[in-house]
C-alpha positions as CSV (number, residue, x, y, z in Angstrom):
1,X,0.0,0.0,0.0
2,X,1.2,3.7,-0.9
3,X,2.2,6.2,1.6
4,X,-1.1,8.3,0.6
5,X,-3.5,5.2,0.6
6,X,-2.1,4.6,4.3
7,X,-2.8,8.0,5.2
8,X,-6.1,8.1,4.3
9,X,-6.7,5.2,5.8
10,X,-5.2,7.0,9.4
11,X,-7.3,10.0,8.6
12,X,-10.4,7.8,8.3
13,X,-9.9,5.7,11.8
14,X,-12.5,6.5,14.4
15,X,-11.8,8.8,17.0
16,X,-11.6,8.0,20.3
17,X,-13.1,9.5,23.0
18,X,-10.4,8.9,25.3
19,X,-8.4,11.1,23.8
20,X,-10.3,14.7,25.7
21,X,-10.0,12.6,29.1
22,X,-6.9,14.2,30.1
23,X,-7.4,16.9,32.6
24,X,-4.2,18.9,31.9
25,X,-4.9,19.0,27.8
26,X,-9.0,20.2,28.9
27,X,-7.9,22.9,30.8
28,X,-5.3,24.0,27.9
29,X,-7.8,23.6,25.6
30,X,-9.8,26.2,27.0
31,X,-7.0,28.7,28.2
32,X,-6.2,28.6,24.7
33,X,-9.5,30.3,24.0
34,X,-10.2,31.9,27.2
35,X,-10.2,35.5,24.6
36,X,-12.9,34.1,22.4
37,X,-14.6,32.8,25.8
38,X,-14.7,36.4,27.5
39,X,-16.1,38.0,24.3
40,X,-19.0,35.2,24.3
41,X,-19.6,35.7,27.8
42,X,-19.9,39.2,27.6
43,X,-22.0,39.0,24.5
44,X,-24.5,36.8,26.6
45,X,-24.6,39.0,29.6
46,X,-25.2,42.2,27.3
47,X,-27.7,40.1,25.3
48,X,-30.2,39.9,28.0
49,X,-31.3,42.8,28.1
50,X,-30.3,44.5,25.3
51,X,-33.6,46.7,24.1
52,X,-34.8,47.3,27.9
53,X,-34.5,50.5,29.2
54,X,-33.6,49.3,33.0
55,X,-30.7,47.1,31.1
56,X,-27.9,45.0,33.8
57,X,-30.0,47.0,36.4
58,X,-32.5,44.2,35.9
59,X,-29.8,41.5,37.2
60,X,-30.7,43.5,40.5
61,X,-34.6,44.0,40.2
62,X,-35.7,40.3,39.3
63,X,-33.9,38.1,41.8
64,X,-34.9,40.8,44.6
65,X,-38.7,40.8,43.8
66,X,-38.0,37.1,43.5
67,X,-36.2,37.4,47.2
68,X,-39.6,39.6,48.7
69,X,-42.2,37.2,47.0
70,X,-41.3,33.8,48.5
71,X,-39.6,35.2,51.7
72,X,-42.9,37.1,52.2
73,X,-45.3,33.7,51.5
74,X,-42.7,31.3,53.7
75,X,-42.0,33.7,56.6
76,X,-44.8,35.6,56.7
77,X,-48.7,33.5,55.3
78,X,-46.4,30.0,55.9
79,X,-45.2,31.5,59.4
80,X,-42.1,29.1,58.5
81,X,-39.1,29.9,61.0
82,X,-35.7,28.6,60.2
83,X,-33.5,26.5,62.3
84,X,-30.4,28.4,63.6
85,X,-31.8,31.7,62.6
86,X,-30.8,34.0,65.5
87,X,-33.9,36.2,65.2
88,X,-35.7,33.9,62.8
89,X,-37.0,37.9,61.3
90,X,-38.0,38.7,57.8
91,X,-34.6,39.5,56.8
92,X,-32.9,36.5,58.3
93,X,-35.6,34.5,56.3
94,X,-34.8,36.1,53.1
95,X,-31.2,36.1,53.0
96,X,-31.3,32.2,54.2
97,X,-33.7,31.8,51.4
98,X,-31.7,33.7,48.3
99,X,-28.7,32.2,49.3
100,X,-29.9,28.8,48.7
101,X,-31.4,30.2,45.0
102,X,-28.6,32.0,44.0
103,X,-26.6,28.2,43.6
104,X,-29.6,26.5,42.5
105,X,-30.8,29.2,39.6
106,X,-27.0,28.9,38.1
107,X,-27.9,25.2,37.8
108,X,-31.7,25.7,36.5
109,X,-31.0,28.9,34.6
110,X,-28.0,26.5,32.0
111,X,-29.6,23.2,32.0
112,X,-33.3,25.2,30.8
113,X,-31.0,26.9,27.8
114,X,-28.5,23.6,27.3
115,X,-31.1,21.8,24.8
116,X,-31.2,24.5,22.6
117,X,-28.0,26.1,22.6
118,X,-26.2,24.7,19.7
119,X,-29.8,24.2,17.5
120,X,-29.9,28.3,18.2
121,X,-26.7,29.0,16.7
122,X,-26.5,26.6,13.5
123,X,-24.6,29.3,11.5
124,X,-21.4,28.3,14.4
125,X,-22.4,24.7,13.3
126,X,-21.4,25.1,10.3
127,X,-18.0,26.9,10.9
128,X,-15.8,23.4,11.2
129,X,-13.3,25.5,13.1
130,X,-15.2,27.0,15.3
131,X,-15.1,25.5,18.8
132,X,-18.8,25.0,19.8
133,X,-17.9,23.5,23.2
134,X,-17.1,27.2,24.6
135,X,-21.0,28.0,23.6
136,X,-22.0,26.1,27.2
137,X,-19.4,27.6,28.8
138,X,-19.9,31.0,28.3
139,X,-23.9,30.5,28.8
140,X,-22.1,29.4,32.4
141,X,-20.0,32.1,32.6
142,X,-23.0,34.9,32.4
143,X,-25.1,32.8,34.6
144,X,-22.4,33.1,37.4
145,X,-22.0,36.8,36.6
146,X,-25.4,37.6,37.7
147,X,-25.3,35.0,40.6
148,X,-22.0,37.0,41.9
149,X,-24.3,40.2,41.5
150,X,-27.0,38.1,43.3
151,X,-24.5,37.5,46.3
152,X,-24.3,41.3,46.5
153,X,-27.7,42.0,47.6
154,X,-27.1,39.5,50.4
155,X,-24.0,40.8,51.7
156,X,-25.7,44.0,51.7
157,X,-28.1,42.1,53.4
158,X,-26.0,40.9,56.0
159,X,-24.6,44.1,57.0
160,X,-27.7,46.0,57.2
161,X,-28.9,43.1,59.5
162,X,-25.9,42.2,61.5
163,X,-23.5,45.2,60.5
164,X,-21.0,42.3,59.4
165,X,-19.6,39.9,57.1
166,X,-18.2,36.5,58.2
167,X,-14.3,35.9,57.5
168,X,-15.2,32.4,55.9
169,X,-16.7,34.0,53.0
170,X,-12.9,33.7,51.7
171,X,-14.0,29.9,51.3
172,X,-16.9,30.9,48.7
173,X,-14.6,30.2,45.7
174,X,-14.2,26.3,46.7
175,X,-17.8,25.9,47.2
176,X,-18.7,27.4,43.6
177,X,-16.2,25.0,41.9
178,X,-18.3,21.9,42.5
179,X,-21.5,24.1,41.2
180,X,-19.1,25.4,38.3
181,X,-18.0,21.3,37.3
182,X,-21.3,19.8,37.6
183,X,-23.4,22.6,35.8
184,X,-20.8,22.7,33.2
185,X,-21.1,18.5,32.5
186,X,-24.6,18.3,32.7
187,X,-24.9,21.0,30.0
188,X,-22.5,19.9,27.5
189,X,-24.8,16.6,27.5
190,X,-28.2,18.4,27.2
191,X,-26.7,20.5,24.5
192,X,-25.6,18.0,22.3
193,X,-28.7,15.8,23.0
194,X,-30.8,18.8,22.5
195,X,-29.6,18.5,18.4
196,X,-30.7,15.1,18.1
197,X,-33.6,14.8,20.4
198,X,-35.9,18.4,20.2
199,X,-38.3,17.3,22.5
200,X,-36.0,17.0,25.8
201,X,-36.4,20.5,26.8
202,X,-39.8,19.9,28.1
203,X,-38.4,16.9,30.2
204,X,-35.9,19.2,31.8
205,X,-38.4,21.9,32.5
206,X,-41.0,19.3,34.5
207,X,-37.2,17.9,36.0
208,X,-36.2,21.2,37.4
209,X,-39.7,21.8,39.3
210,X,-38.9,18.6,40.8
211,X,-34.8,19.0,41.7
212,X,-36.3,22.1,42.9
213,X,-38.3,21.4,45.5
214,X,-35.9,18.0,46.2
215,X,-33.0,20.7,46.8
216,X,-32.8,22.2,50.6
217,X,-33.7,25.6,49.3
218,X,-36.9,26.5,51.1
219,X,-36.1,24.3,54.2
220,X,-32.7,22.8,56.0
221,X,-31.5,19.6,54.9
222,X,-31.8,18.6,59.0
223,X,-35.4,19.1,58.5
224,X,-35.6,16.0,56.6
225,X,-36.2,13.0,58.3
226,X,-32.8,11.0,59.1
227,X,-33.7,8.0,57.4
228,X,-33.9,9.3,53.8
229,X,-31.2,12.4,54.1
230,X,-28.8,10.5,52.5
231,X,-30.9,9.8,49.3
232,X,-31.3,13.5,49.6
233,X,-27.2,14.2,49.6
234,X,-27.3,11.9,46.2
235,X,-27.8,15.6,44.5
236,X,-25.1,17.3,44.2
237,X,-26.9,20.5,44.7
238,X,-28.1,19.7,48.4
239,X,-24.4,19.8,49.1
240,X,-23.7,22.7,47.5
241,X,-26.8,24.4,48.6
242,X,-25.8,23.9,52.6
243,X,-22.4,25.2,52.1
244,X,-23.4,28.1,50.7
245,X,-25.4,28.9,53.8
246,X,-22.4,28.2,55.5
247,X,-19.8,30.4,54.5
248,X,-22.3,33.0,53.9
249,X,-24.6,32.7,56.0
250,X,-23.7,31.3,59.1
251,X,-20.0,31.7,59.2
252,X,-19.0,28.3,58.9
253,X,-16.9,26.5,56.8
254,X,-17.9,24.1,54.6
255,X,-18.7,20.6,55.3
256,X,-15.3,19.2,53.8
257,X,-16.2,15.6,53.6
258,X,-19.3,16.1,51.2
259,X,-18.1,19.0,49.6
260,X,-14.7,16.9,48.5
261,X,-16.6,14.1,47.3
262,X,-19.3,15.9,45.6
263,X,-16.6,18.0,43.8
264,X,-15.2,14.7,42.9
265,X,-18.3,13.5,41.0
266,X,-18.8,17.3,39.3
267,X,-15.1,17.0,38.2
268,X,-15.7,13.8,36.6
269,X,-19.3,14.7,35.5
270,X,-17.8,17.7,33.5
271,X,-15.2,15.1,32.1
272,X,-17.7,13.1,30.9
273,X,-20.3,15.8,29.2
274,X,-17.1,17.0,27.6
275,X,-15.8,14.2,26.4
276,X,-19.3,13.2,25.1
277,X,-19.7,16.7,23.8
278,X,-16.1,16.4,21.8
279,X,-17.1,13.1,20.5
280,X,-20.3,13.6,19.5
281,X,-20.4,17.2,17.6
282,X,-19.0,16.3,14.6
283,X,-22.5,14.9,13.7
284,X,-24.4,18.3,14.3
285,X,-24.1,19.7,10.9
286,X,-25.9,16.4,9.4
287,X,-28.8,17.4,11.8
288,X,-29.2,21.0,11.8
Protein backbone atom coordinates (compact mmCIF):
# COMPACT_ATOMS: atom_id res chain seq x y z
CA UNK A 1 0.00 0.00 0.00
CA UNK A 2 1.20 3.75 -0.94
CA UNK A 3 2.21 6.16 1.62
CA UNK A 4 -1.09 8.29 0.65
CA UNK A 5 -3.48 5.19 0.56
CA UNK A 6 -2.09 4.60 4.29
CA UNK A 7 -2.78 8.01 5.18
CA UNK A 8 -6.11 8.05 4.34
CA UNK A 9 -6.71 5.25 5.82
CA UNK A 10 -5.22 7.00 9.37
CA UNK A 11 -7.31 10.01 8.55
CA UNK A 12 -10.41 7.78 8.32
CA UNK A 13 -9.89 5.75 11.79
CA UNK A 14 -12.54 6.47 14.35
CA UNK A 15 -11.83 8.83 17.01
CA UNK A 16 -11.57 7.98 20.26
CA UNK A 17 -13.11 9.51 22.96
CA UNK A 18 -10.44 8.87 25.34
CA UNK A 19 -8.36 11.06 23.81
CA UNK A 20 -10.26 14.65 25.65
CA UNK A 21 -9.99 12.56 29.08
CA UNK A 22 -6.86 14.24 30.08
CA UNK A 23 -7.41 16.85 32.56
CA UNK A 24 -4.24 18.91 31.91
CA UNK A 25 -4.94 19.02 27.82
CA UNK A 26 -9.00 20.16 28.92
CA UNK A 27 -7.88 22.92 30.77
CA UNK A 28 -5.28 24.02 27.90
CA UNK A 29 -7.83 23.62 25.55
CA UNK A 30 -9.83 26.16 26.95
CA UNK A 31 -7.03 28.67 28.22
CA UNK A 32 -6.20 28.56 24.67
CA UNK A 33 -9.53 30.29 23.96
CA UNK A 34 -10.16 31.94 27.22
CA UNK A 35 -10.19 35.50 24.61
CA UNK A 36 -12.92 34.06 22.45
CA UNK A 37 -14.65 32.82 25.79
CA UNK A 38 -14.70 36.44 27.47
CA UNK A 39 -16.14 37.96 24.32
CA UNK A 40 -19.04 35.24 24.32
CA UNK A 41 -19.61 35.74 27.82
CA UNK A 42 -19.89 39.22 27.63
CA UNK A 43 -22.05 39.04 24.50
CA UNK A 44 -24.49 36.77 26.59
CA UNK A 45 -24.61 38.97 29.56
CA UNK A 46 -25.23 42.17 27.31
CA UNK A 47 -27.67 40.06 25.29
CA UNK A 48 -30.17 39.88 27.95
CA UNK A 49 -31.30 42.82 28.08
CA UNK A 50 -30.33 44.46 25.31
CA UNK A 51 -33.55 46.74 24.14
CA UNK A 52 -34.77 47.30 27.89
CA UNK A 53 -34.52 50.48 29.23
CA UNK A 54 -33.56 49.31 33.00
CA UNK A 55 -30.71 47.09 31.14
CA UNK A 56 -27.92 45.02 33.83
CA UNK A 57 -29.99 47.01 36.43
CA UNK A 58 -32.49 44.18 35.90
CA UNK A 59 -29.83 41.46 37.21
CA UNK A 60 -30.68 43.48 40.54
CA UNK A 61 -34.56 43.98 40.22
CA UNK A 62 -35.66 40.25 39.27
CA UNK A 63 -33.88 38.13 41.76
CA UNK A 64 -34.88 40.82 44.56
CA UNK A 65 -38.67 40.75 43.79
CA UNK A 66 -38.01 37.13 43.49
CA UNK A 67 -36.15 37.37 47.16
CA UNK A 68 -39.61 39.62 48.67
CA UNK A 69 -42.17 37.25 46.99
CA UNK A 70 -41.29 33.78 48.50
CA UNK A 71 -39.56 35.21 51.67
CA UNK A 72 -42.90 37.12 52.23
CA UNK A 73 -45.25 33.72 51.54
CA UNK A 74 -42.73 31.30 53.72
CA UNK A 75 -42.00 33.66 56.65
CA UNK A 76 -44.79 35.61 56.70
CA UNK A 77 -48.72 33.49 55.31
CA UNK A 78 -46.36 29.97 55.88
CA UNK A 79 -45.17 31.54 59.42
CA UNK A 80 -42.11 29.13 58.48
CA UNK A 81 -39.05 29.92 61.04
CA UNK A 82 -35.65 28.61 60.15
CA UNK A 83 -33.49 26.47 62.34
CA UNK A 84 -30.38 28.44 63.61
CA UNK A 85 -31.82 31.67 62.59
CA UNK A 86 -30.84 34.02 65.53
CA UNK A 87 -33.89 36.22 65.22
CA UNK A 88 -35.71 33.87 62.84
CA UNK A 89 -36.96 37.87 61.28
CA UNK A 90 -38.03 38.65 57.84
CA UNK A 91 -34.55 39.54 56.77
CA UNK A 92 -32.94 36.53 58.33
CA UNK A 93 -35.59 34.47 56.34
CA UNK A 94 -34.81 36.06 53.14
CA UNK A 95 -31.22 36.14 52.96
CA UNK A 96 -31.31 32.24 54.17
CA UNK A 97 -33.69 31.76 51.44
CA UNK A 98 -31.65 33.66 48.33
CA UNK A 99 -28.75 32.21 49.31
CA UNK A 100 -29.90 28.76 48.70
CA UNK A 101 -31.42 30.22 45.00
CA UNK A 102 -28.55 31.96 43.99
CA UNK A 103 -26.60 28.19 43.56
CA UNK A 104 -29.64 26.55 42.46
CA UNK A 105 -30.77 29.16 39.61
CA UNK A 106 -27.03 28.90 38.08
CA UNK A 107 -27.87 25.24 37.78
CA UNK A 108 -31.70 25.73 36.47
CA UNK A 109 -31.00 28.91 34.61
CA UNK A 110 -28.02 26.48 32.01
CA UNK A 111 -29.56 23.18 32.04
CA UNK A 112 -33.28 25.18 30.82
CA UNK A 113 -30.99 26.94 27.78
CA UNK A 114 -28.50 23.55 27.32
CA UNK A 115 -31.06 21.75 24.77
CA UNK A 116 -31.24 24.46 22.56
CA UNK A 117 -27.99 26.10 22.58
CA UNK A 118 -26.25 24.69 19.69
CA UNK A 119 -29.82 24.24 17.48
CA UNK A 120 -29.90 28.33 18.16
CA UNK A 121 -26.68 28.98 16.68
CA UNK A 122 -26.50 26.62 13.46
CA UNK A 123 -24.58 29.34 11.47
CA UNK A 124 -21.40 28.34 14.40
CA UNK A 125 -22.36 24.72 13.33
CA UNK A 126 -21.44 25.11 10.30
CA UNK A 127 -17.98 26.87 10.91
CA UNK A 128 -15.77 23.37 11.19
CA UNK A 129 -13.27 25.52 13.14
CA UNK A 130 -15.18 26.97 15.27
CA UNK A 131 -15.11 25.55 18.79
CA UNK A 132 -18.85 25.04 19.83
CA UNK A 133 -17.90 23.50 23.20
CA UNK A 134 -17.12 27.16 24.64
CA UNK A 135 -21.05 27.98 23.59
CA UNK A 136 -21.96 26.14 27.20
CA UNK A 137 -19.41 27.59 28.81
CA UNK A 138 -19.93 31.04 28.35
CA UNK A 139 -23.88 30.52 28.80
CA UNK A 140 -22.10 29.42 32.45
CA UNK A 141 -19.99 32.09 32.60
CA UNK A 142 -23.00 34.86 32.36
CA UNK A 143 -25.11 32.83 34.55
CA UNK A 144 -22.44 33.09 37.44
CA UNK A 145 -21.99 36.76 36.59
CA UNK A 146 -25.36 37.62 37.66
CA UNK A 147 -25.28 34.95 40.55
CA UNK A 148 -22.02 36.99 41.85
CA UNK A 149 -24.31 40.20 41.52
CA UNK A 150 -27.04 38.12 43.35
CA UNK A 151 -24.45 37.50 46.27
CA UNK A 152 -24.31 41.28 46.55
CA UNK A 153 -27.68 42.00 47.65
CA UNK A 154 -27.09 39.46 50.36
CA UNK A 155 -23.96 40.75 51.73
CA UNK A 156 -25.66 43.99 51.70
CA UNK A 157 -28.14 42.06 53.40
CA UNK A 158 -26.02 40.86 56.04
CA UNK A 159 -24.56 44.06 57.02
CA UNK A 160 -27.69 46.00 57.19
CA UNK A 161 -28.93 43.15 59.47
CA UNK A 162 -25.94 42.22 61.54
CA UNK A 163 -23.46 45.22 60.48
CA UNK A 164 -20.97 42.33 59.44
CA UNK A 165 -19.64 39.90 57.11
CA UNK A 166 -18.25 36.48 58.24
CA UNK A 167 -14.33 35.88 57.53
CA UNK A 168 -15.22 32.38 55.91
CA UNK A 169 -16.70 33.98 53.04
CA UNK A 170 -12.93 33.66 51.69
CA UNK A 171 -13.95 29.88 51.33
CA UNK A 172 -16.95 30.86 48.73
CA UNK A 173 -14.60 30.24 45.69
CA UNK A 174 -14.15 26.31 46.71
CA UNK A 175 -17.81 25.94 47.24
CA UNK A 176 -18.67 27.43 43.62
CA UNK A 177 -16.24 24.97 41.93
CA UNK A 178 -18.30 21.91 42.48
CA UNK A 179 -21.49 24.12 41.23
CA UNK A 180 -19.10 25.42 38.27
CA UNK A 181 -18.03 21.30 37.28
CA UNK A 182 -21.34 19.81 37.59
CA UNK A 183 -23.37 22.59 35.77
CA UNK A 184 -20.80 22.67 33.18
CA UNK A 185 -21.05 18.46 32.53
CA UNK A 186 -24.63 18.32 32.69
CA UNK A 187 -24.89 21.00 30.03
CA UNK A 188 -22.48 19.93 27.53
CA UNK A 189 -24.77 16.58 27.54
CA UNK A 190 -28.15 18.38 27.17
CA UNK A 191 -26.69 20.47 24.47
CA UNK A 192 -25.55 17.97 22.32
CA UNK A 193 -28.69 15.83 23.04
CA UNK A 194 -30.75 18.80 22.54
CA UNK A 195 -29.60 18.47 18.42
CA UNK A 196 -30.68 15.05 18.08
CA UNK A 197 -33.63 14.84 20.37
CA UNK A 198 -35.86 18.42 20.18
CA UNK A 199 -38.26 17.28 22.49
CA UNK A 200 -35.95 16.95 25.83
CA UNK A 201 -36.41 20.50 26.81
CA UNK A 202 -39.84 19.94 28.11
CA UNK A 203 -38.41 16.86 30.17
CA UNK A 204 -35.94 19.23 31.84
CA UNK A 205 -38.41 21.94 32.53
CA UNK A 206 -40.96 19.32 34.48
CA UNK A 207 -37.25 17.87 35.96
CA UNK A 208 -36.19 21.20 37.36
CA UNK A 209 -39.73 21.81 39.31
CA UNK A 210 -38.95 18.58 40.83
CA UNK A 211 -34.83 18.96 41.69
CA UNK A 212 -36.30 22.07 42.86
CA UNK A 213 -38.33 21.35 45.53
CA UNK A 214 -35.87 18.03 46.18
CA UNK A 215 -32.95 20.70 46.82
CA UNK A 216 -32.85 22.19 50.58
CA UNK A 217 -33.71 25.56 49.33
CA UNK A 218 -36.89 26.53 51.10
CA UNK A 219 -36.06 24.32 54.18
CA UNK A 220 -32.73 22.83 55.99
CA UNK A 221 -31.49 19.62 54.88
CA UNK A 222 -31.83 18.61 59.04
CA UNK A 223 -35.39 19.11 58.50
CA UNK A 224 -35.59 15.97 56.61
CA UNK A 225 -36.18 13.04 58.31
CA UNK A 226 -32.80 10.99 59.14
CA UNK A 227 -33.73 8.01 57.44
CA UNK A 228 -33.89 9.30 53.84
CA UNK A 229 -31.23 12.40 54.10
CA UNK A 230 -28.79 10.51 52.53
CA UNK A 231 -30.93 9.77 49.33
CA UNK A 232 -31.27 13.51 49.57
CA UNK A 233 -27.23 14.17 49.63
CA UNK A 234 -27.26 11.91 46.23
CA UNK A 235 -27.78 15.64 44.47
CA UNK A 236 -25.07 17.30 44.16
CA UNK A 237 -26.88 20.49 44.74
CA UNK A 238 -28.08 19.66 48.43
CA UNK A 239 -24.42 19.80 49.13
CA UNK A 240 -23.74 22.71 47.54
CA UNK A 241 -26.84 24.41 48.63
CA UNK A 242 -25.81 23.91 52.55
CA UNK A 243 -22.44 25.23 52.11
CA UNK A 244 -23.39 28.10 50.70
CA UNK A 245 -25.45 28.88 53.78
CA UNK A 246 -22.44 28.16 55.49
CA UNK A 247 -19.84 30.38 54.48
CA UNK A 248 -22.25 33.02 53.86
CA UNK A 249 -24.60 32.71 56.04
CA UNK A 250 -23.65 31.31 59.15
CA UNK A 251 -19.98 31.70 59.22
CA UNK A 252 -18.97 28.26 58.90
CA UNK A 253 -16.89 26.46 56.79
CA UNK A 254 -17.88 24.07 54.64
CA UNK A 255 -18.72 20.62 55.27
CA UNK A 256 -15.31 19.22 53.83
CA UNK A 257 -16.16 15.62 53.58
CA UNK A 258 -19.28 16.08 51.22
CA UNK A 259 -18.06 18.97 49.62
CA UNK A 260 -14.70 16.94 48.47
CA UNK A 261 -16.57 14.12 47.28
CA UNK A 262 -19.29 15.89 45.57
CA UNK A 263 -16.61 18.04 43.84
CA UNK A 264 -15.19 14.72 42.90
CA UNK A 265 -18.27 13.51 41.03
CA UNK A 266 -18.82 17.25 39.32
CA UNK A 267 -15.08 17.05 38.23
CA UNK A 268 -15.69 13.78 36.60
CA UNK A 269 -19.29 14.68 35.50
CA UNK A 270 -17.80 17.65 33.52
CA UNK A 271 -15.19 15.06 32.07
CA UNK A 272 -17.73 13.10 30.92
CA UNK A 273 -20.26 15.81 29.16
CA UNK A 274 -17.07 17.02 27.60
CA UNK A 275 -15.84 14.20 26.40
CA UNK A 276 -19.26 13.17 25.08
CA UNK A 277 -19.70 16.66 23.75
CA UNK A 278 -16.12 16.45 21.82
CA UNK A 279 -17.06 13.13 20.46
CA UNK A 280 -20.28 13.61 19.46
CA UNK A 281 -20.39 17.23 17.57
CA UNK A 282 -18.97 16.29 14.57
CA UNK A 283 -22.55 14.86 13.69
CA UNK A 284 -24.36 18.35 14.33
CA UNK A 285 -24.12 19.69 10.93
CA UNK A 286 -25.89 16.42 9.44
CA UNK A 287 -28.83 17.37 11.77
CA UNK A 288 -29.23 21.00 11.80
Amino acid sequence: MSVRNQAVVISHQPESIWQYAHPWRFVLHFVERRELIRQFTLREVQGRYRGSYLGILWALITPLLRLIVYAFVFSTIFTRKWAGSESGSFMDFALILFSGLIAFNVFSECTMRAPTLIVSNPNYVQKVVFPLEILPVSMLGSAVIHSLVSMGIILAGLLISSGKLHWTLFYLPLVYLPLVAFTLGVSWILASLGVFIRDIGNFIGVAIQLLFFLTPIFYPLSAVPVAVQPLFRLNPLATIVEDFRRVVIWGLPPDWLWLGGVTLFSGLVMLAGYMWFMKIKRAFADVI
